[in-house]
PDB file of N, CA, C and O in Angstrom:
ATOM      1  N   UNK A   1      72.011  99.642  96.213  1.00  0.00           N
ATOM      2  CA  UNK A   1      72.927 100.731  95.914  1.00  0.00           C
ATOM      3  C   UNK A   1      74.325 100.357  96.420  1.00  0.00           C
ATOM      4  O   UNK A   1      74.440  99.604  97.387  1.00  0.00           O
ATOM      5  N   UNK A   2      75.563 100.951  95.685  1.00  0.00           N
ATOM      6  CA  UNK A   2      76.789 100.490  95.670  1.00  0.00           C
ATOM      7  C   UNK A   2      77.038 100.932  97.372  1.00  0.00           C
ATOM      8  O   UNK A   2      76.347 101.934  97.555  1.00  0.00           O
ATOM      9  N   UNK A   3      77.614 100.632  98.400  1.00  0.00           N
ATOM     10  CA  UNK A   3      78.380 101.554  99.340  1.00  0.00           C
ATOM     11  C   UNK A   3      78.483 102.983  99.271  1.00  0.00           C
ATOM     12  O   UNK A   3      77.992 103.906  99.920  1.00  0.00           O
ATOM     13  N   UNK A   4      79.376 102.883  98.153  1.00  0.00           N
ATOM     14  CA  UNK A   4      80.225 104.381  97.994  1.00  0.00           C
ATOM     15  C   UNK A   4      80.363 104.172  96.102  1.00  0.00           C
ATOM     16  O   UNK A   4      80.639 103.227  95.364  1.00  0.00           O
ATOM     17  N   UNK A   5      79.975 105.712  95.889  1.00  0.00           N
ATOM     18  CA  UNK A   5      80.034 105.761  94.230  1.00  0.00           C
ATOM     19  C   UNK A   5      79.783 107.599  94.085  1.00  0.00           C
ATOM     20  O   UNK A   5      79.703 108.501  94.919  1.00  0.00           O
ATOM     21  N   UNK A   6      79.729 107.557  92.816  1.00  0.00           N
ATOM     22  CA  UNK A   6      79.627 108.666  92.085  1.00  0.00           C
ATOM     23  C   UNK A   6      78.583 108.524  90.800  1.00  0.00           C
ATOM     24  O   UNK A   6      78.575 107.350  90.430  1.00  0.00           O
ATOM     25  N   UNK A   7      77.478 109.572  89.808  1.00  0.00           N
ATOM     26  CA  UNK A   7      77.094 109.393  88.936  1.00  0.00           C
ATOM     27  C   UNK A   7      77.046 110.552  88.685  1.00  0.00           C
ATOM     28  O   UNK A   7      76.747 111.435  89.489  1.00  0.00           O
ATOM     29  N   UNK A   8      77.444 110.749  87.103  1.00  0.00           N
ATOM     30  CA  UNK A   8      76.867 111.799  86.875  1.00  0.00           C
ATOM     31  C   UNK A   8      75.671 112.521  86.014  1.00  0.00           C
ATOM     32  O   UNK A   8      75.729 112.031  84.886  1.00  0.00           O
ATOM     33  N   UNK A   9      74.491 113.594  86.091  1.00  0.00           N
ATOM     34  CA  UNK A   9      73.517 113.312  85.911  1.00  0.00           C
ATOM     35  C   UNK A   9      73.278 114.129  84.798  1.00  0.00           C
ATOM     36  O   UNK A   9      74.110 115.023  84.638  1.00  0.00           O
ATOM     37  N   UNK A  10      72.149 114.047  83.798  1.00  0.00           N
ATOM     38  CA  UNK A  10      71.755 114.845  82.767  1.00  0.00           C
ATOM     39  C   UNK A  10      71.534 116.379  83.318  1.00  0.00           C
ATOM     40  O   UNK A  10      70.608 116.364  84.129  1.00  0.00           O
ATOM     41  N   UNK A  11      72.106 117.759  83.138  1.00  0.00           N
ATOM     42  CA  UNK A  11      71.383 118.683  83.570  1.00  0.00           C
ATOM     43  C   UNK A  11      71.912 120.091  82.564  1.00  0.00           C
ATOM     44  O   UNK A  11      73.005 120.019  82.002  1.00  0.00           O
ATOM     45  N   UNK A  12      71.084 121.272  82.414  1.00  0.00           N
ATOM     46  CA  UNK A  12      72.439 121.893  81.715  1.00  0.00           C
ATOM     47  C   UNK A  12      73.141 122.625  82.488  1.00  0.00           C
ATOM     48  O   UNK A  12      72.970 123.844  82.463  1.00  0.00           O
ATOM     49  N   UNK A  13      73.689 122.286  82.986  1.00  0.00           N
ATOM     50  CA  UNK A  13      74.836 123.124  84.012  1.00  0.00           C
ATOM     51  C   UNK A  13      75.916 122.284  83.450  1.00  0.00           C
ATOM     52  O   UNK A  13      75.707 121.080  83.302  1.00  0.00           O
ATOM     53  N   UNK A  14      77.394 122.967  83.026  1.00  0.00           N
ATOM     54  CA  UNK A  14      78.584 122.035  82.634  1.00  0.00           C
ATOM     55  C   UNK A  14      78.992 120.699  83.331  1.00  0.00           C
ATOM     56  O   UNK A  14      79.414 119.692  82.763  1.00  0.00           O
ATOM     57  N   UNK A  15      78.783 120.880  84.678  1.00  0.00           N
ATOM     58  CA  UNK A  15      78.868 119.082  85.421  1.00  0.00           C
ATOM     59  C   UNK A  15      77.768 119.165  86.274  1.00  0.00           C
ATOM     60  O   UNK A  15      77.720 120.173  86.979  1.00  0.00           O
ATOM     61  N   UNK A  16      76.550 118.047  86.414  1.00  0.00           N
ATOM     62  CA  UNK A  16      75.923 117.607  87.863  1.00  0.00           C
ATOM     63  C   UNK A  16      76.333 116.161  88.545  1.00  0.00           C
ATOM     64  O   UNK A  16      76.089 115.116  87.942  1.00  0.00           O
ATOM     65  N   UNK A  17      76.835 116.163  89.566  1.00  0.00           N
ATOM     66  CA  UNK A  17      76.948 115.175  90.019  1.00  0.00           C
ATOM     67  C   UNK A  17      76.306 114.137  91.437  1.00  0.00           C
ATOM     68  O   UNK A  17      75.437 114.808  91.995  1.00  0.00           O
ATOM     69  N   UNK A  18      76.427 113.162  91.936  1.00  0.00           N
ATOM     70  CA  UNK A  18      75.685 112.434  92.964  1.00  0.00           C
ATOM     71  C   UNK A  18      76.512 111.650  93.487  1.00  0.00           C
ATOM     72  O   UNK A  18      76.842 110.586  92.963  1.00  0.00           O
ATOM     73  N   UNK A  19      76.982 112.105  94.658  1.00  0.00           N
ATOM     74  CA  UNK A  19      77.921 111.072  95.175  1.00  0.00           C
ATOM     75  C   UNK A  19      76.943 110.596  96.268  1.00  0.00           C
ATOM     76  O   UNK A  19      75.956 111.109  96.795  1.00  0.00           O
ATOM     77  N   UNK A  20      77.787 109.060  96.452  1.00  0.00           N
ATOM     78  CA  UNK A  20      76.938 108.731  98.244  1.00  0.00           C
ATOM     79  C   UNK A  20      78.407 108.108  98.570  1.00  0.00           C
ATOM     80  O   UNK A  20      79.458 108.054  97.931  1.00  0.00           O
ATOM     81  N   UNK A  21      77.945 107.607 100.016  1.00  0.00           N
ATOM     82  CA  UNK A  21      78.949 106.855 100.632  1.00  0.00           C
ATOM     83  C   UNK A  21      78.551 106.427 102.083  1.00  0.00           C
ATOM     84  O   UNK A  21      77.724 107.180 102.595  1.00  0.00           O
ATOM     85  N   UNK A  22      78.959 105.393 102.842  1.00  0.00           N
ATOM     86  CA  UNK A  22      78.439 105.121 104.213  1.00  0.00           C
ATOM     87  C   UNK A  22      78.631 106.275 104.896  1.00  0.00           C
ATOM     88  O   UNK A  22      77.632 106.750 105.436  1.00  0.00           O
ATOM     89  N   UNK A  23      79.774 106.907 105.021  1.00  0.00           N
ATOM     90  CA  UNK A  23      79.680 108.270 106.076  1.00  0.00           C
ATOM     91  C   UNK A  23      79.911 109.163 105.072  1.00  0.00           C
ATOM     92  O   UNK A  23      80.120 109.000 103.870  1.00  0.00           O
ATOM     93  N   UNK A  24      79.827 110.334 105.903  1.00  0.00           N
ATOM     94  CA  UNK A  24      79.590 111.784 105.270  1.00  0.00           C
ATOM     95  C   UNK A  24      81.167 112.141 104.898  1.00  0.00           C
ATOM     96  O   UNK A  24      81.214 113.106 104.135  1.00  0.00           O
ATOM     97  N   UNK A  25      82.350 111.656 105.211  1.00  0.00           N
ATOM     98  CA  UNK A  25      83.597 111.361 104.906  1.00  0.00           C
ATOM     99  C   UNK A  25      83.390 110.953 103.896  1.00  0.00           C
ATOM    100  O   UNK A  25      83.015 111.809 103.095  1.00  0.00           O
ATOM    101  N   UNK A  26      83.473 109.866 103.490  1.00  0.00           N
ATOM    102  CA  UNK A  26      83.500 108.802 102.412  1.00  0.00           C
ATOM    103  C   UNK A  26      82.526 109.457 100.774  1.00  0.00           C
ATOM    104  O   UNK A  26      82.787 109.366  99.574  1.00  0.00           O
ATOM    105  N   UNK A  27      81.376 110.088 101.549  1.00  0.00           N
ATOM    106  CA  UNK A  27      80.618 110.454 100.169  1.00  0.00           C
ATOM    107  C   UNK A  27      81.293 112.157 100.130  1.00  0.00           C
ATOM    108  O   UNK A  27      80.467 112.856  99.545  1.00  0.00           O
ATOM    109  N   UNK A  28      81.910 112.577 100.353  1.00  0.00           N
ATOM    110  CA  UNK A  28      82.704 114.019 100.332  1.00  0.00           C
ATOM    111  C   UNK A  28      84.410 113.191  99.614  1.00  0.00           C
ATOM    112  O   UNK A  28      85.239 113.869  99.007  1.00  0.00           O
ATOM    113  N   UNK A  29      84.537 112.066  99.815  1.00  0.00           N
ATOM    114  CA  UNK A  29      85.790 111.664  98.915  1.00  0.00           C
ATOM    115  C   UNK A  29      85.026 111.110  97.694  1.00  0.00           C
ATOM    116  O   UNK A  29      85.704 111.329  96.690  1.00  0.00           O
ATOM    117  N   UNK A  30      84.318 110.720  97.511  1.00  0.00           N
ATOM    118  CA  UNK A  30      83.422 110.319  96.125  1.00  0.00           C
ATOM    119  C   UNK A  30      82.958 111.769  95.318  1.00  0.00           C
ATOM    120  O   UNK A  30      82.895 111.947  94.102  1.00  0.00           O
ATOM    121  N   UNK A  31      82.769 112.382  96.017  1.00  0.00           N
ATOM    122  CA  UNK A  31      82.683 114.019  95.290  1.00  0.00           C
ATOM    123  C   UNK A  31      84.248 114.723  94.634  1.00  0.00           C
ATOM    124  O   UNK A  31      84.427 115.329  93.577  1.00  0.00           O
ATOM    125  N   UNK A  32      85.256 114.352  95.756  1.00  0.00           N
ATOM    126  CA  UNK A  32      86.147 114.403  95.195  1.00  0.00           C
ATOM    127  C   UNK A  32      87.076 113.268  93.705  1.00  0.00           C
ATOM    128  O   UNK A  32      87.779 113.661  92.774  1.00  0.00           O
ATOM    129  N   UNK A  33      86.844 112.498  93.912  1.00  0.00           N
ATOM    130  CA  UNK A  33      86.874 111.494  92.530  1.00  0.00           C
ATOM    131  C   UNK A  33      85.796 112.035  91.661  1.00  0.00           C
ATOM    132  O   UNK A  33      86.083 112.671  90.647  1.00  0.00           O
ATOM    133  N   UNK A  34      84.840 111.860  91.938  1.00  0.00           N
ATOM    134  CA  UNK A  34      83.781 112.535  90.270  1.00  0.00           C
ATOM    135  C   UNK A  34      84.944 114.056  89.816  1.00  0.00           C
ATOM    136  O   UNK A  34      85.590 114.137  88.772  1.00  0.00           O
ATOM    137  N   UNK A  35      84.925 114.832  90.654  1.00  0.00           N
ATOM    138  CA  UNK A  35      85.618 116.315  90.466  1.00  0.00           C
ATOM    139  C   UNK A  35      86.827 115.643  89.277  1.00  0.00           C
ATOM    140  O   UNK A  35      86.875 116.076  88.126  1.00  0.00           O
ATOM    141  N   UNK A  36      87.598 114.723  89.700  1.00  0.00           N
ATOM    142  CA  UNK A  36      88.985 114.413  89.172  1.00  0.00           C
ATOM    143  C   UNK A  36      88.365 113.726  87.643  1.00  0.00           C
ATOM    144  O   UNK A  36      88.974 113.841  86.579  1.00  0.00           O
ATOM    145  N   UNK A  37      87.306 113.150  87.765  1.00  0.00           N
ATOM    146  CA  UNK A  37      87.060 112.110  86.881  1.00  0.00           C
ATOM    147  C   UNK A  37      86.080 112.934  85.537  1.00  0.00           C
ATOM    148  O   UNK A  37      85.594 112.387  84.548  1.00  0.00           O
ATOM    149  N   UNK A  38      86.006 114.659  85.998  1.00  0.00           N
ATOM    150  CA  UNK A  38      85.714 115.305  85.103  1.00  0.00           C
ATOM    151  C   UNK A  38      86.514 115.674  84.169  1.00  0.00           C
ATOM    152  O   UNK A  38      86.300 115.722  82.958  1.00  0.00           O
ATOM    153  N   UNK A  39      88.028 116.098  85.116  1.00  0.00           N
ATOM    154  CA  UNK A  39      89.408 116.225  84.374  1.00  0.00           C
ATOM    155  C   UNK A  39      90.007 115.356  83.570  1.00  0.00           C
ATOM    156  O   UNK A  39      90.552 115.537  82.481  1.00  0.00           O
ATOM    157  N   UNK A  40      89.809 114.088  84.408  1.00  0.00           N
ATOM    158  CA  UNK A  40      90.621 112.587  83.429  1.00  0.00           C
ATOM    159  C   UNK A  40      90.074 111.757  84.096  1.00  0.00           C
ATOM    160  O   UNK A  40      90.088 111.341  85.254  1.00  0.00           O
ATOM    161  N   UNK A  41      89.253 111.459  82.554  1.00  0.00           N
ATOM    162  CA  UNK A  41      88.469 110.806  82.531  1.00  0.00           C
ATOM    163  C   UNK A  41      88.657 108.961  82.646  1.00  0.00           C
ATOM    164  O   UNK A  41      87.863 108.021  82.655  1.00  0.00           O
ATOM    165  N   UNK A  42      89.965 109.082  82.711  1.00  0.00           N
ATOM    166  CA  UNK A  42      90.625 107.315  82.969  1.00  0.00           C
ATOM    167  C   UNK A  42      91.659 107.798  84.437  1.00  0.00           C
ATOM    168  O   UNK A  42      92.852 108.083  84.331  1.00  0.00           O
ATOM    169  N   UNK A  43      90.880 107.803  85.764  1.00  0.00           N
ATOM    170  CA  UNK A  43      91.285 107.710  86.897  1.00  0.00           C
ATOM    171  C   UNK A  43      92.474 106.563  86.974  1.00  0.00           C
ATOM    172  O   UNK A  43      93.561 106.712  87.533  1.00  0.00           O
ATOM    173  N   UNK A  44      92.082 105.565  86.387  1.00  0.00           N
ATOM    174  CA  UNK A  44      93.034 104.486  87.031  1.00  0.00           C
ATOM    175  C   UNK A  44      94.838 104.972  86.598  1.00  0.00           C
ATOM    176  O   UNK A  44      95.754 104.362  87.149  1.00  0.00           O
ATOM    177  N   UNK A  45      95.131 106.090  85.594  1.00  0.00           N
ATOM    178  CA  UNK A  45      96.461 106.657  84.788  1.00  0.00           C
ATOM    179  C   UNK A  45      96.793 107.474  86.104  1.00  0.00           C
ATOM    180  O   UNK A  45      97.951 107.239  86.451  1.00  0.00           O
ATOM    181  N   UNK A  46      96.255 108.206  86.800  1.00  0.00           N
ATOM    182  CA  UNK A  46      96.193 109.074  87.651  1.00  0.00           C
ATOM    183  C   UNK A  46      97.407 108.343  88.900  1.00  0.00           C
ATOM    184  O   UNK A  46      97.124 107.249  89.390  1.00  0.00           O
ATOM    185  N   UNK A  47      98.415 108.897  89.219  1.00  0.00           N
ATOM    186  CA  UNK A  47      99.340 108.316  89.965  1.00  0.00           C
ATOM    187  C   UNK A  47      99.162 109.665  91.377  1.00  0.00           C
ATOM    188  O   UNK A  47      99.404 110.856  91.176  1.00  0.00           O
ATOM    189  N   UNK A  48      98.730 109.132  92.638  1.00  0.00           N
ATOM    190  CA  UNK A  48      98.880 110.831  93.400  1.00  0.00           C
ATOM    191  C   UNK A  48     100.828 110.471  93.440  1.00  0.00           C
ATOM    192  O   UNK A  48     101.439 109.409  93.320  1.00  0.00           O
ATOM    193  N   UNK A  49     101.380 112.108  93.693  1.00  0.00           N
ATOM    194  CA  UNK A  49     102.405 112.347  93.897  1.00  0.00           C
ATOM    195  C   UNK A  49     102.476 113.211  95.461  1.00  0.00           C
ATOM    196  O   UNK A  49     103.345 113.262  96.332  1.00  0.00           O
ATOM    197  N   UNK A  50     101.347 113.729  95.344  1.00  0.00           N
ATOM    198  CA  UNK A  50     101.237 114.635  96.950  1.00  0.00           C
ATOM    199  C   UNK A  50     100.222 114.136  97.738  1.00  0.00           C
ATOM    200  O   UNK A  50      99.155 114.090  97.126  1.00  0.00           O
ATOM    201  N   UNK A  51     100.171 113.752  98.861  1.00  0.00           N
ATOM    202  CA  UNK A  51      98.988 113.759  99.939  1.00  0.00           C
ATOM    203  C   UNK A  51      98.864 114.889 100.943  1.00  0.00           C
ATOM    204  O   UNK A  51      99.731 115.212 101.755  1.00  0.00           O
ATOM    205  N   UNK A  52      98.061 115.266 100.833  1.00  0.00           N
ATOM    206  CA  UNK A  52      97.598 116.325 102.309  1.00  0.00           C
ATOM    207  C   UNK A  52      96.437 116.088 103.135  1.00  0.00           C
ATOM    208  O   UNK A  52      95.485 116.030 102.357  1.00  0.00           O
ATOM    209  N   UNK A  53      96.122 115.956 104.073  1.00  0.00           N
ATOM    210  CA  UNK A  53      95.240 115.820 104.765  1.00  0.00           C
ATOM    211  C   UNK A  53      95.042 117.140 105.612  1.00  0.00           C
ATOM    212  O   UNK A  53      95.870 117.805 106.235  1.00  0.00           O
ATOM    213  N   UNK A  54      93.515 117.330 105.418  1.00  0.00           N
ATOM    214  CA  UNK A  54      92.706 118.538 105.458  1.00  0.00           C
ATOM    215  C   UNK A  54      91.627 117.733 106.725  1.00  0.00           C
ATOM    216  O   UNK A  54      91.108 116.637 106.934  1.00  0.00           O
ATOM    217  N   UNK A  55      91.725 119.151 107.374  1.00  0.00           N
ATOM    218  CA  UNK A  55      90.851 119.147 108.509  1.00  0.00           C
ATOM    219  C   UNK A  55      89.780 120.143 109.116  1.00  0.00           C
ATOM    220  O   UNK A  55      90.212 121.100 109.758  1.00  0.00           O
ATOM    221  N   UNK A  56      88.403 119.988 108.957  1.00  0.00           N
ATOM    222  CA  UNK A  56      87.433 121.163 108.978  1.00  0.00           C
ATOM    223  C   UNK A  56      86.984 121.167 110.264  1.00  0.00           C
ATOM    224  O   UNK A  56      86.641 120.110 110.795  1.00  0.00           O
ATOM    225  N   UNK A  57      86.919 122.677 111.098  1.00  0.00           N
ATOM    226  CA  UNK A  57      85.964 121.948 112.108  1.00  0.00           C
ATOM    227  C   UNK A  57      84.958 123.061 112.167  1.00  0.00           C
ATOM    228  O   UNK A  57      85.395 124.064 111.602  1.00  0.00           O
ATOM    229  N   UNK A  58      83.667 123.226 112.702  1.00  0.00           N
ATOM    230  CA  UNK A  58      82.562 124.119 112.731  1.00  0.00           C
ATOM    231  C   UNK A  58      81.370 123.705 113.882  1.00  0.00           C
ATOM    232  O   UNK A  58      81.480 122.520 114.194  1.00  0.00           O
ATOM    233  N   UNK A  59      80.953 123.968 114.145  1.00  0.00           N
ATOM    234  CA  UNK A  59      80.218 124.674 115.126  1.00  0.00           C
ATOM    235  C   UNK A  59      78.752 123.494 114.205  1.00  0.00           C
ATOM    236  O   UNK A  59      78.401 123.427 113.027  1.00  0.00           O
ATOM    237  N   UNK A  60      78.319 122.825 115.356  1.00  0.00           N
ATOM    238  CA  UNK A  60      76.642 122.403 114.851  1.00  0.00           C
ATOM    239  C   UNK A  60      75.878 122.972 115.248  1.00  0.00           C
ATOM    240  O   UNK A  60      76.014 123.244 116.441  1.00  0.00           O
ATOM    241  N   UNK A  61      74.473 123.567 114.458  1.00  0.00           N
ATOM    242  CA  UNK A  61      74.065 124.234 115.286  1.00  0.00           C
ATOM    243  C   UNK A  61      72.503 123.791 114.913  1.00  0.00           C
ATOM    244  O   UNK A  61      71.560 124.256 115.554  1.00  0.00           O
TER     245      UNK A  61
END
């Protein structure tokens, strides 16, 4: 299996998708690319113009 990827799967719901990635970071940014790659569908045209960095924190329990 690749590192880090995205697929998306037969289901009838309008999108299913499967991301992985070495950390739980990495496969939560592969969720985010499938999301984009539903919109436009040729990622590589895609230029970012904004970055934000987002920060969650919660309680393990």
């Amino acid at each position: 299996m690749e590192k880090a990827g995205f697929e998306f799967r037969e289901h009838t719901a309008d999108v299913q998708v499967r991301s992985w990635g070495s950390s739980l970071e990495e496969a939560f940014s592969q969720t985010a690319y499938s999301l984009m790659a539903t919109i436009t569908p040729d990622l590589k045209k895609v230029i970012p113009k904004i970055e934000k960095k987002i920060t969650i924190k919660a309680e393990d329990k």
